[in-house]
ZADO-1210 file (C-alpha; in nm, 4 decimals, padded with zeros to 6 digits):
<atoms>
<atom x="00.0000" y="00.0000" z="00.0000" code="UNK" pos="1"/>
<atom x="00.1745" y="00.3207" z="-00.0886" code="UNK" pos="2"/>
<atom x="00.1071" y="00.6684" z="00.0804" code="UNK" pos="3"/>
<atom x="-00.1590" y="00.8047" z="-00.1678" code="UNK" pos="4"/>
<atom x="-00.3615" y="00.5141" z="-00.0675" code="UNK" pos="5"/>
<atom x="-00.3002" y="00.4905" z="00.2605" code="UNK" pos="6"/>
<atom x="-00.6236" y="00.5014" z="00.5255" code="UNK" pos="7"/>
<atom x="-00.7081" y="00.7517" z="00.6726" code="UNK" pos="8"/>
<atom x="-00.6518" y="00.8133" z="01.0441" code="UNK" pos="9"/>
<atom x="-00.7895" y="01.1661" z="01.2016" code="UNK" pos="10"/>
<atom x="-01.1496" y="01.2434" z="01.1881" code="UNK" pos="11"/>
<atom x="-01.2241" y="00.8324" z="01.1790" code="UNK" pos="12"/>
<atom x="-01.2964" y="00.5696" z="01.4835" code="UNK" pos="13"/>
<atom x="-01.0545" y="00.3575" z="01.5398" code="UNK" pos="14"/>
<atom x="-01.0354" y="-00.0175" z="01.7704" code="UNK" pos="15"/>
<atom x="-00.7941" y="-00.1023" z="02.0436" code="UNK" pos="16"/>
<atom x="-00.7961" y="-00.3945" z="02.1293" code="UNK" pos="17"/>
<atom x="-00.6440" y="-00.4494" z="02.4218" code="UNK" pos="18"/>
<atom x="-00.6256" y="-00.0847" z="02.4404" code="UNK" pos="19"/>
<atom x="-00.6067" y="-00.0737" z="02.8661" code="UNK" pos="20"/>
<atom x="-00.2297" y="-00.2929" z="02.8324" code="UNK" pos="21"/>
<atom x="00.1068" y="-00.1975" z="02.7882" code="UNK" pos="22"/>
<atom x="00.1416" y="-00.0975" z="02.3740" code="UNK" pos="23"/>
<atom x="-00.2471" y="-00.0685" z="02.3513" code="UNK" pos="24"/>
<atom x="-00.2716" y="00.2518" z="02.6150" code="UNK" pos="25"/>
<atom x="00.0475" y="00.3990" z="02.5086" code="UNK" pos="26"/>
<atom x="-00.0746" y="00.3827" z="02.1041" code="UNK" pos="27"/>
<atom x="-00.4108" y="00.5590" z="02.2318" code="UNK" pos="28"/>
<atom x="-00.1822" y="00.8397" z="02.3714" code="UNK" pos="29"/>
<atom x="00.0024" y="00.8361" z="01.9927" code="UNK" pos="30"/>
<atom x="-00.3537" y="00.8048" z="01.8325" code="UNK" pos="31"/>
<atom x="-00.4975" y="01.1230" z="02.0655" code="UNK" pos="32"/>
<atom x="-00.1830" y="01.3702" z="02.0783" code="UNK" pos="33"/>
<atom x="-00.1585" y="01.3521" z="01.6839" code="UNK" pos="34"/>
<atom x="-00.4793" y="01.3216" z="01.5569" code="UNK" pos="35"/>
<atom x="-00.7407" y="01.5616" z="01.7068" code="UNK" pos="36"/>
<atom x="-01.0195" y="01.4534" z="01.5191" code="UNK" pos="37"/>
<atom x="-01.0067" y="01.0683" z="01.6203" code="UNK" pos="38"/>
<atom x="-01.2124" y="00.8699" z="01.7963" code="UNK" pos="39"/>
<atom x="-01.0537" y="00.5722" z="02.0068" code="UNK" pos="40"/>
<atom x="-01.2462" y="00.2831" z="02.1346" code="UNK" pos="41"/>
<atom x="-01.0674" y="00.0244" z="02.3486" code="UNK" pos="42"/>
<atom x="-01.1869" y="-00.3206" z="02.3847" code="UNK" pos="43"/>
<atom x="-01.0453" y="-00.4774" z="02.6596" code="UNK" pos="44"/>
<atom x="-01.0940" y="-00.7728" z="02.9536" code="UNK" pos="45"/>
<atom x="-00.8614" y="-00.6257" z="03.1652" code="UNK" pos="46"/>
<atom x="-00.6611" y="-01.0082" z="03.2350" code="UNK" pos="47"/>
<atom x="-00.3357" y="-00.7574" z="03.2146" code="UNK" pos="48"/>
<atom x="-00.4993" y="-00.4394" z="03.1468" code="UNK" pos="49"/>
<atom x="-00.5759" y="-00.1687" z="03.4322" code="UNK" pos="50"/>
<atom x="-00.7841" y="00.1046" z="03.4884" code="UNK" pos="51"/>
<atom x="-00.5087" y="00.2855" z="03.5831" code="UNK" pos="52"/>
<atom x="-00.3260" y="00.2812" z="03.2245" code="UNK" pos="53"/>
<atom x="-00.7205" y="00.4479" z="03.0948" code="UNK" pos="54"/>
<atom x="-00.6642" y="00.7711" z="02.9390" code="UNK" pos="55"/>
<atom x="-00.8972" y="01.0216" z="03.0986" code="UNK" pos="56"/>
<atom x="-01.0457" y="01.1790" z="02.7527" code="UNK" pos="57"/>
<atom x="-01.3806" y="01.2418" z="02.6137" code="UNK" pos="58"/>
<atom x="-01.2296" y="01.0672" z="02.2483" code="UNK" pos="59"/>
<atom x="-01.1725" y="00.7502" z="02.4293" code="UNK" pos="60"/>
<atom x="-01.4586" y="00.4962" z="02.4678" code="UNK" pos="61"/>
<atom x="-01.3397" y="00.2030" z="02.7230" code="UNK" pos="62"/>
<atom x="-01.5438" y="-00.0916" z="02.6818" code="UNK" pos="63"/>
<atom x="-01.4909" y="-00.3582" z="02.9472" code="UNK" pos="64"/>
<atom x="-01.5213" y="-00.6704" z="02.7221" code="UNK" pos="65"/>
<atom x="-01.3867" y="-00.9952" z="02.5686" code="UNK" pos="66"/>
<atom x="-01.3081" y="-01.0083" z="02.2042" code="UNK" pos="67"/>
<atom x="-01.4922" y="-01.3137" z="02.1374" code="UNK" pos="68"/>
<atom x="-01.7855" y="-01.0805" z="02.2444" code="UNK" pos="69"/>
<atom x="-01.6950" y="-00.7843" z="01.9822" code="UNK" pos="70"/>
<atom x="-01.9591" y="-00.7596" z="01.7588" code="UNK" pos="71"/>
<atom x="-02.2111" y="-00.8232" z="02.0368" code="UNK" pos="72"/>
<atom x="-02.0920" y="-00.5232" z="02.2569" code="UNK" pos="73"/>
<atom x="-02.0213" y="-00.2937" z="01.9364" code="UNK" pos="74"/>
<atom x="-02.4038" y="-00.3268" z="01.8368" code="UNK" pos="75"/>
<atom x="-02.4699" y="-00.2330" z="02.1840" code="UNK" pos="76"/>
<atom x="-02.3684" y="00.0328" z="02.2056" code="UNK" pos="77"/>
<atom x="-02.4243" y="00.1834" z="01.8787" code="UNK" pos="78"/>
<atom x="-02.0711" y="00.2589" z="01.7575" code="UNK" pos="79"/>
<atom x="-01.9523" y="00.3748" z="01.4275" code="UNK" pos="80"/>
<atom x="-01.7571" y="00.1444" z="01.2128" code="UNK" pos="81"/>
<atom x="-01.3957" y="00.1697" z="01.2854" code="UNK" pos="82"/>
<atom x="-01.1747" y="00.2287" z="01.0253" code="UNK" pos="83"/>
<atom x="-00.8861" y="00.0401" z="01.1571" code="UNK" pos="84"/>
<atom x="-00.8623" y="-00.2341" z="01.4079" code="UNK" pos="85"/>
<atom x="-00.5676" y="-00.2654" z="01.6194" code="UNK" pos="86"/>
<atom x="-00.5624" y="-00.5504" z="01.7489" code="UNK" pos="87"/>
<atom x="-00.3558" y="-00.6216" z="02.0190" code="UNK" pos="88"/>
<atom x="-00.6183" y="-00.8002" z="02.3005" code="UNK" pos="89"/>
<atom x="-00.3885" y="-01.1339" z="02.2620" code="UNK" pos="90"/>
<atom x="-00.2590" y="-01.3866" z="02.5406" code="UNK" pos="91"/>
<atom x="00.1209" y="-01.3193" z="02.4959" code="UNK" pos="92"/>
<atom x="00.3562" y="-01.4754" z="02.7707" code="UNK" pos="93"/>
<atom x="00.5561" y="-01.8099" z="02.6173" code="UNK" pos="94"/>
<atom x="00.6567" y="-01.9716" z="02.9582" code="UNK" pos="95"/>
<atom x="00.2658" y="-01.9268" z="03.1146" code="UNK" pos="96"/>
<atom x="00.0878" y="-02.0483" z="02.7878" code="UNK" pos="97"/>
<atom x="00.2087" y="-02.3606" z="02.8391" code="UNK" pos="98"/>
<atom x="00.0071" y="-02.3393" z="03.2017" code="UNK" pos="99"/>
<atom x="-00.2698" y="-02.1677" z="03.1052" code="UNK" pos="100"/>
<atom x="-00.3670" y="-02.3321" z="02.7299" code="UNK" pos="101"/>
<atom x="-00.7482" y="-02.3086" z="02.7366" code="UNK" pos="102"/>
<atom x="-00.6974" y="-01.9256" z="02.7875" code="UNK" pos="103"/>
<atom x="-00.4581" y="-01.9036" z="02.5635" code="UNK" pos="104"/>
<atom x="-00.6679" y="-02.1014" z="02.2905" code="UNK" pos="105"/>
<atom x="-00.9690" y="-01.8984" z="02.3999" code="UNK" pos="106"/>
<atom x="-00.7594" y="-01.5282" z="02.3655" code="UNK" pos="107"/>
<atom x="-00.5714" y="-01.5811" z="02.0437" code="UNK" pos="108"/>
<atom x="-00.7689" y="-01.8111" z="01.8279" code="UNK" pos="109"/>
<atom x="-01.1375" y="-01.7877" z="01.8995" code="UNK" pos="110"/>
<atom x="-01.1092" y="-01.4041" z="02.0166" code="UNK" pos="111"/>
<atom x="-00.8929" y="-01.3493" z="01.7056" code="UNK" pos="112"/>
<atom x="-01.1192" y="-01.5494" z="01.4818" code="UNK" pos="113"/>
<atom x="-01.4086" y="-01.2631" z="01.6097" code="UNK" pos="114"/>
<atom x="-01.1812" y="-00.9639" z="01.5496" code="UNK" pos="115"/>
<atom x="-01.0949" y="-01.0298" z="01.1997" code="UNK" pos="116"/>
<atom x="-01.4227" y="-01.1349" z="01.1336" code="UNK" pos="117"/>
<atom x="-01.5742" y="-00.8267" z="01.2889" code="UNK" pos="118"/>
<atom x="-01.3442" y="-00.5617" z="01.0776" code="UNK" pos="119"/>
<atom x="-01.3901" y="-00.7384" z="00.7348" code="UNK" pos="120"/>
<atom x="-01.7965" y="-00.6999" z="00.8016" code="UNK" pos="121"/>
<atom x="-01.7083" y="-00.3488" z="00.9027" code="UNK" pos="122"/>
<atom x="-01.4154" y="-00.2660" z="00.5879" code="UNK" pos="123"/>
<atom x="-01.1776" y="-00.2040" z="00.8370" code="UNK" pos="124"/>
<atom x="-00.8147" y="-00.2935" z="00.8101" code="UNK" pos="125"/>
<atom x="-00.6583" y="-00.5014" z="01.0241" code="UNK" pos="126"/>
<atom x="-00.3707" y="-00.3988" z="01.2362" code="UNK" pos="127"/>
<atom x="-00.1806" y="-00.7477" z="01.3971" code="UNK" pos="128"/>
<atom x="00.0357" y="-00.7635" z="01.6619" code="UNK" pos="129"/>
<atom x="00.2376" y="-01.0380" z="01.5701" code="UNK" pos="130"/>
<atom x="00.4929" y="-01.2522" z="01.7884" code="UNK" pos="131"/>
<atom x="00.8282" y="-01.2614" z="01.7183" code="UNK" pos="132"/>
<atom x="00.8800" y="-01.5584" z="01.8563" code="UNK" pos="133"/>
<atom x="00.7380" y="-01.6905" z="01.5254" code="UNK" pos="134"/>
<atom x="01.0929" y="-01.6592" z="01.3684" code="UNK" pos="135"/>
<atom x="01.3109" y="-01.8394" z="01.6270" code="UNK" pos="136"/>
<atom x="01.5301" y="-02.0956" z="01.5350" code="UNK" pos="137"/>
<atom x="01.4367" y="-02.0684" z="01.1337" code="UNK" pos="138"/>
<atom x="01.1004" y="-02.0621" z="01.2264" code="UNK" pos="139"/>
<atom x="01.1042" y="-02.3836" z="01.4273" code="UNK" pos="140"/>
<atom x="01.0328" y="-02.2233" z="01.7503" code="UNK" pos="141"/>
<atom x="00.6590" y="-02.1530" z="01.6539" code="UNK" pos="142"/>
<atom x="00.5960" y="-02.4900" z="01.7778" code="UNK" pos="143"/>
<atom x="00.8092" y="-02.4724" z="02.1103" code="UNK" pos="144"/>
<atom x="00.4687" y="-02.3688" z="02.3092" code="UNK" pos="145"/>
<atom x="00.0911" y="-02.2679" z="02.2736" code="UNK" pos="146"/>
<atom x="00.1478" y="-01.9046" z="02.2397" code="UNK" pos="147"/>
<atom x="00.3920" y="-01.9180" z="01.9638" code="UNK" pos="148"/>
<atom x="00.2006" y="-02.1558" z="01.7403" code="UNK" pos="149"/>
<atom x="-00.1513" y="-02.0119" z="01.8229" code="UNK" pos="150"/>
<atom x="00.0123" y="-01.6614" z="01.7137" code="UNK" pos="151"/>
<atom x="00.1950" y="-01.8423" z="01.4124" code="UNK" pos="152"/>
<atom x="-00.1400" y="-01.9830" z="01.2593" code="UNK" pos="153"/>
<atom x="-00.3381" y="-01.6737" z="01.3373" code="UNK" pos="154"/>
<atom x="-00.0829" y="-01.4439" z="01.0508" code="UNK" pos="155"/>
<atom x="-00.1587" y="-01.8188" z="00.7887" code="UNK" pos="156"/>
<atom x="-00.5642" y="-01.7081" z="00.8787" code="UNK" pos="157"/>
<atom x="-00.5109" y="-01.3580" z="00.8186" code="UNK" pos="158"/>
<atom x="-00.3145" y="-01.4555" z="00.4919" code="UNK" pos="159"/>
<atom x="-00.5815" y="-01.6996" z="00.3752" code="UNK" pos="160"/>
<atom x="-00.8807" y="-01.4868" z="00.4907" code="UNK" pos="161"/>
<atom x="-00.7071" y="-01.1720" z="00.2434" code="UNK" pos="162"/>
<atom x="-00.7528" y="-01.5019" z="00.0021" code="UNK" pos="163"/>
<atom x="-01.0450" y="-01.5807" z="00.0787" code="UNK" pos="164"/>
<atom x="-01.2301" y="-01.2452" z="00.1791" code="UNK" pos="165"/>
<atom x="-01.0652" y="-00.9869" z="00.0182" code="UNK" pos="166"/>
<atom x="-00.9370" y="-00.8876" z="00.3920" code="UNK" pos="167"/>
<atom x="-00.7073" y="-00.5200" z="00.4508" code="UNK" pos="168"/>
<atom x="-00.4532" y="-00.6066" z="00.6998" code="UNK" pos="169"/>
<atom x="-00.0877" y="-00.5785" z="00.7998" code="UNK" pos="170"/>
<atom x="00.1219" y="-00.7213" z="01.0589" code="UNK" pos="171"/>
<atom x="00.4268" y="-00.5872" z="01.2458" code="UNK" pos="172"/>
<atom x="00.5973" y="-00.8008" z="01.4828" code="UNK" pos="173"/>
<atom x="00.7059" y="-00.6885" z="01.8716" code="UNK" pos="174"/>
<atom x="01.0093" y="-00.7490" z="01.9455" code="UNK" pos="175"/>
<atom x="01.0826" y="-00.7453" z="02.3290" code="UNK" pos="176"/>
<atom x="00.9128" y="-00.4273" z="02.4079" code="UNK" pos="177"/>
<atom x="00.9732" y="-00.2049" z="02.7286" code="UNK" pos="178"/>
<atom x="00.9010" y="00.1275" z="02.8802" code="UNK" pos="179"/>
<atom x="00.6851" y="00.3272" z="03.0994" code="UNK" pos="180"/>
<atom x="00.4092" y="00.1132" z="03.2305" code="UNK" pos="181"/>
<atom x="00.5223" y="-00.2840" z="03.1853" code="UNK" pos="182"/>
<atom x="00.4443" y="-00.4706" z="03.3972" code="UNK" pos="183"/>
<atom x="00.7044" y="-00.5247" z="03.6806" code="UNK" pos="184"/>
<atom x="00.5692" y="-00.8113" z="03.8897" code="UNK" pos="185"/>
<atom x="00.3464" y="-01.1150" z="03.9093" code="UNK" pos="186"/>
<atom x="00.3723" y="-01.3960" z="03.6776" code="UNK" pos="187"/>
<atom x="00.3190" y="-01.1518" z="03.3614" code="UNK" pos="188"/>
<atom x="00.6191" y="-00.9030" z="03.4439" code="UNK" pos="189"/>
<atom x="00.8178" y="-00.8540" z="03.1313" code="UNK" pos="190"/>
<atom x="01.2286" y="-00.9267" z="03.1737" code="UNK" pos="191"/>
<atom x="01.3172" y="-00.5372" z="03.2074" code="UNK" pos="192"/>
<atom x="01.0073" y="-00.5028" z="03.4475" code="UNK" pos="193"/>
<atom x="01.1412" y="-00.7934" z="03.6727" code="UNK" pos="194"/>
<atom x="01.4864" y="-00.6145" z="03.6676" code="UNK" pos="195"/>
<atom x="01.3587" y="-00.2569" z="03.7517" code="UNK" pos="196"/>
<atom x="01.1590" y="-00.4105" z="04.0461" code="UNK" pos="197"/>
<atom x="01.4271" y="-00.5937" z="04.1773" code="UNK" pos="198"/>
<atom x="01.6503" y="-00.3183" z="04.1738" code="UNK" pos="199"/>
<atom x="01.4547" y="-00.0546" z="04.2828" code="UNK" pos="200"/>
<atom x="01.4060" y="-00.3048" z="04.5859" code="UNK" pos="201"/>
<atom x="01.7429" y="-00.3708" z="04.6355" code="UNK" pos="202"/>
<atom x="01.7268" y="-00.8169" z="04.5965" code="UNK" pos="203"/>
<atom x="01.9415" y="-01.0075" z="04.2909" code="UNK" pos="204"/>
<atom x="01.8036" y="-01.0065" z="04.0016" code="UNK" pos="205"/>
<atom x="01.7032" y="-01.3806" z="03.8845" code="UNK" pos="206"/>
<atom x="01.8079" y="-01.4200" z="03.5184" code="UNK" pos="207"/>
<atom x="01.7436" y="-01.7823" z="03.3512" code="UNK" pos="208"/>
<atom x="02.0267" y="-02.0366" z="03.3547" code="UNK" pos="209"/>
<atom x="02.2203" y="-01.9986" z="03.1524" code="UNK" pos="210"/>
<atom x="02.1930" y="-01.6480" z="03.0659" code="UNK" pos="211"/>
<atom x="02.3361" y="-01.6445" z="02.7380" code="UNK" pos="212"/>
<atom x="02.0280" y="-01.6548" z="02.5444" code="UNK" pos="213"/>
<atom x="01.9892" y="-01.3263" z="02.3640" code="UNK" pos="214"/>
<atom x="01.6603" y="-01.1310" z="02.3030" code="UNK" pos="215"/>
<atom x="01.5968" y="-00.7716" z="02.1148" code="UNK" pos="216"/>
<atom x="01.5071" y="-00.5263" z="02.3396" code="UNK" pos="217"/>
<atom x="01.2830" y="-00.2120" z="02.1905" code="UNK" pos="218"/>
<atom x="01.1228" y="00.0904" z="02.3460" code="UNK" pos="219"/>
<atom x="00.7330" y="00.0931" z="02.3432" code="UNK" pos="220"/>
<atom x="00.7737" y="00.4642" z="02.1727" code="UNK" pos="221"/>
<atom x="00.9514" y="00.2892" z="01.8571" code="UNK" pos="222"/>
<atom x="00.6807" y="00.0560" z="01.8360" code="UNK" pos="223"/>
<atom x="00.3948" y="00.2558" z="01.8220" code="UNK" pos="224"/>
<atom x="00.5646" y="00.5095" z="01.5925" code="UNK" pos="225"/>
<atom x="00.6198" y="00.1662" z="01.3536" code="UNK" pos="226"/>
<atom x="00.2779" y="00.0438" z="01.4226" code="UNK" pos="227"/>
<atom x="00.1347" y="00.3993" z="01.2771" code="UNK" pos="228"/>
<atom x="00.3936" y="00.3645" z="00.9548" code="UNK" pos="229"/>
<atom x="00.2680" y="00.0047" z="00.9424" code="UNK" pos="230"/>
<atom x="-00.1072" y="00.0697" z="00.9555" code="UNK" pos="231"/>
<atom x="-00.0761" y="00.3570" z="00.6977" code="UNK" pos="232"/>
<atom x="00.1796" y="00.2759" z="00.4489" code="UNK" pos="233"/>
<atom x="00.2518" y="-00.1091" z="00.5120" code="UNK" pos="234"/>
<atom x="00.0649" y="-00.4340" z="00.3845" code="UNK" pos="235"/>
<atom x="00.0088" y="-00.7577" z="00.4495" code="UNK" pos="236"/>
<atom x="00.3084" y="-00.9962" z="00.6485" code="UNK" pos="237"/>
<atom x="00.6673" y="-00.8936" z="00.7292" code="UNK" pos="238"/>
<atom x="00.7267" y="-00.5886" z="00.9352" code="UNK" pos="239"/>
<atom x="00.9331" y="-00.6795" z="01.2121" code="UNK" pos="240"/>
<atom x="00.9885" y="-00.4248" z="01.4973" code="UNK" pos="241"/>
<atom x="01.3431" y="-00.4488" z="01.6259" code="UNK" pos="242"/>
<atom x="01.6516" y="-00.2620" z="01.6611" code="UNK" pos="243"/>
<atom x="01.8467" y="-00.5517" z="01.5377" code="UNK" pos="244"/>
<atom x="02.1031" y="-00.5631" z="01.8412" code="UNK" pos="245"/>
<atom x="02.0829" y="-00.9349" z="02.0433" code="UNK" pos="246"/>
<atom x="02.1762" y="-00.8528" z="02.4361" code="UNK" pos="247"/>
<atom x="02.2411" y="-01.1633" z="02.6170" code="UNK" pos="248"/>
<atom x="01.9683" y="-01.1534" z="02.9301" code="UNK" pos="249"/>
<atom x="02.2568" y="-01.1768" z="03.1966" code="UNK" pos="250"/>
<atom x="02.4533" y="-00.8609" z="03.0203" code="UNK" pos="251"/>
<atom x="02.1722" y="-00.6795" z="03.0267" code="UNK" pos="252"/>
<atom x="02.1174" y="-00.7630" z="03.3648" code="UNK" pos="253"/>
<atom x="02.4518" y="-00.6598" z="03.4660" code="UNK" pos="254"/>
<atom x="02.3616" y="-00.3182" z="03.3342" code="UNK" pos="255"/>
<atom x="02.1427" y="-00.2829" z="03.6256" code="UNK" pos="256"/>
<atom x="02.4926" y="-00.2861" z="03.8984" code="UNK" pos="257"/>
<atom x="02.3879" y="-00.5399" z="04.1887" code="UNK" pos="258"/>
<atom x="02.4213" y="-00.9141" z="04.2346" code="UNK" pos="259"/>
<atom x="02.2652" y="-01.1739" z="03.9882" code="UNK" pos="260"/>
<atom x="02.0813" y="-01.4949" z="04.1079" code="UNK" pos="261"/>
<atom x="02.0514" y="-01.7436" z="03.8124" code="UNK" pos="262"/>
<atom x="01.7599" y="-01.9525" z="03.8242" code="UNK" pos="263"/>
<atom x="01.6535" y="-02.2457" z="03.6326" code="UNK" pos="264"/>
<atom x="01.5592" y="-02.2716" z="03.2825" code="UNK" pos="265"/>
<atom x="01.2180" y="-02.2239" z="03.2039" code="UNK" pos="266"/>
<atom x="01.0137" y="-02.4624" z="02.9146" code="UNK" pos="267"/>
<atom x="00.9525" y="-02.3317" z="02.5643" code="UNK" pos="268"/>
<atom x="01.1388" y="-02.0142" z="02.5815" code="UNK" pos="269"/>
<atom x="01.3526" y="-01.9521" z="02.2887" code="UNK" pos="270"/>
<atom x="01.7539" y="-01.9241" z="02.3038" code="UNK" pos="271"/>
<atom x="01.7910" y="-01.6199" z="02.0646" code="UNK" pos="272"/>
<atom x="01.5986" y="-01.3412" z="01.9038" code="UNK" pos="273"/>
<atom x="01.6912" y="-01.0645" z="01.6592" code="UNK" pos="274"/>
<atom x="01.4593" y="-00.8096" z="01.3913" code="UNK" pos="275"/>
<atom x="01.5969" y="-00.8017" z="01.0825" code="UNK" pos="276"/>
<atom x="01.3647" y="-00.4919" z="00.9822" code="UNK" pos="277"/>
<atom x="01.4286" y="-00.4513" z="00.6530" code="UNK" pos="278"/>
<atom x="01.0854" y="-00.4231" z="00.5566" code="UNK" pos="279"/>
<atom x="00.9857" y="-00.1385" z="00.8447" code="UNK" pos="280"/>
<atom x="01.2545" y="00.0616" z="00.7272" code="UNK" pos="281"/>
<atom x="01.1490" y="00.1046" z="00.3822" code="UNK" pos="282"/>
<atom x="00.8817" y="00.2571" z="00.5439" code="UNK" pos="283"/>
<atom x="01.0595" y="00.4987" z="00.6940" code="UNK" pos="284"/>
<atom x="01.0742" y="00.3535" z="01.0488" code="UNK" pos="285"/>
<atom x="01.3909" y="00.3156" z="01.2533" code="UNK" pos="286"/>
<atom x="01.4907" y="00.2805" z="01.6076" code="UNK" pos="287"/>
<atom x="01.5368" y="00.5851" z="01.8150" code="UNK" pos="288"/>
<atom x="01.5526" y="00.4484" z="02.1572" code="UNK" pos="289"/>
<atom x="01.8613" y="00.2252" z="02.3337" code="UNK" pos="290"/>
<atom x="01.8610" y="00.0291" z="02.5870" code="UNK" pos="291"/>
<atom x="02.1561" y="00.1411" z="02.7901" code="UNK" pos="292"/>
<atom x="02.0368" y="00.4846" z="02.7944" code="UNK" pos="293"/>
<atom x="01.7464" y="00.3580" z="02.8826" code="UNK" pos="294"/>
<atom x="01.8890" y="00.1864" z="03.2313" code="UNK" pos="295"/>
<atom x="02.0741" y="00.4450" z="03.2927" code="UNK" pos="296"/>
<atom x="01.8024" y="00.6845" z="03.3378" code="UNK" pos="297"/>
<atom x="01.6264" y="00.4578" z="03.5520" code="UNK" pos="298"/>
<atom x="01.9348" y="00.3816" z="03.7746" code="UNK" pos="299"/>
<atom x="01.9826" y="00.7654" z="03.7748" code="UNK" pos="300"/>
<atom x="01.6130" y="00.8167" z="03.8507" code="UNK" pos="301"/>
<atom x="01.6269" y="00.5589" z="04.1464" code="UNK" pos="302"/>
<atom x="01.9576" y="00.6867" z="04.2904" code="UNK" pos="303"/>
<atom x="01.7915" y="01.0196" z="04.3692" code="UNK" pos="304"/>
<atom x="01.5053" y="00.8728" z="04.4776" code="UNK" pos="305"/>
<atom x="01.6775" y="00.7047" z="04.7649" code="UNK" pos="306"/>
</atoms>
């Protein structure tokens, strides 16, 4: 899709779903600050949204709801078709989907099955969060656990359903994201989270034996900025969202100063992950945030804290 034809954005509604979570509340900011016109509605079931990540403005709609119930609640409550669907409401931990299937099955196949469903009724297009964990190991690693291969078949559905349908999507892959407002604790805390916690609170922080596996680390800001460029500009499969630097967990770790704890390995977690985002940067998107700098400020911000 090239810029002449690309959607339009302000004046338009537009879905979140998921929009009370980590990326979904901090594209609604994005979606609000540049586009004055827009209106935002966020479908969400709160399993790791919060209230408190709600944006407190009139052009936000926050509908407390699963996906599988979409269409339901949209006719409900009377709502004009979106133009875009960004759908992020998806189970995403690895390690827990392999404890939790039936949600996992229930969030990112039959809830995903509803979405797509629901925009191609309403002409919308499609905006996928994919996994990244899709391309481990030359692709083998889609298999390793339930929440890589559910989110592996759902970009073949949204493939065959363009096929099929005639379906307007396009799906950009996460690659490790942090920032403001991940979670930090419980048994959903992303790795940087963990870390922050742990040494804001002064314990070790527990990296997984052996600590050598390497993962791609990007700033929630970079991803929403490539999610817009994606949803306007890109089409169909391929957009990967990394900065294309591996950090080995227990280097990264070390970044934080303190003592390490290594704990044991954890089943179906991958042992590297890298973008190649050749395809996002034709589109003009590129990495503007490191993770160093990133530490550092935190480290900084905590040291004057105490």
């Amino acid at each position: 899709m090239d810029v002449q034809s690309a959607r339009p954005i302000d004046g338009r509604t537009i879905l979140v779903t998921g929009g009370a979570g980590f990326v979904g509340s901090h594209l609604i900011r994005r979606l609000l600050l540049e586009y004055p016109g827009v209106a935002v509605v966020s479908v969400d079931n709160y399993f790791t949204g919060t209230v408190e990540a709600q944006v407190d403005d009139p052009r936000v709609t926050y509908l407390h709801a699963s996906t599988v119930e979409l269409s339901k609640v949209w006719a409900s409550e009377g709502l004009a078709a979106p133009e875009y669907v960004f759908h992020f409401g998806e189970y995403s931990r690895i390690v827990r989907s392999l404890e939790e299937l039936d949600l996992t099955w229930e969030f990112n196949l039959r809830g995903t099955k509803e979405v797509i469903d629901f925009a191609h009724r309403h002409g919308a297009k499609v905006v996928y969060a994919g996994s990244s964990s899709k391309f481990g190991n030359d692709g083998q690693d889609e298999r390793l656990n339930p929440y890589a291969w559910t989110k592996a078949k759902n970009i073949e559905y949204l493939a065959n359903y363009r096929d099929w349908y005639g379906l307007d999507y396009v799906a950009a892959y996460f690659y490790n994201v942090y920032g403001p407002g991940h979670i930090r604790t419980g048994k959903y805390a992303t790795v940087i989270g963990i870390f922050e916690d742990h040494h804001e609170r002064g314990v070790p922080l527990p990296v997984v034996s052996p600590g050598t596996q390497t993962r791609d680390f990007t700033h929630v800001d970079d991803i929403v900025s490539g999610i817009l460029l994606c949803a306007q500009h890109g089409d169909g499969d391929g957009y990967l969202l990394g900065t294309g630097t591996e950090w080995q967990i227990r280097d990264v770790a070390e970044m934080f100063g303190g003592p390490i704890e290594l704990v044991p390995a954890l089943p179906g977690e991958r042992t590297r992950g890298r973008a190649e985002a050749t395809k996002a940067k034709a589109l003009g998107w590129t990495a503007t945030h490191h993770l160093p700098d990133y530490v550092a400020e935190f480290k900084e911000r905590v040291a004057q804290n105490h």
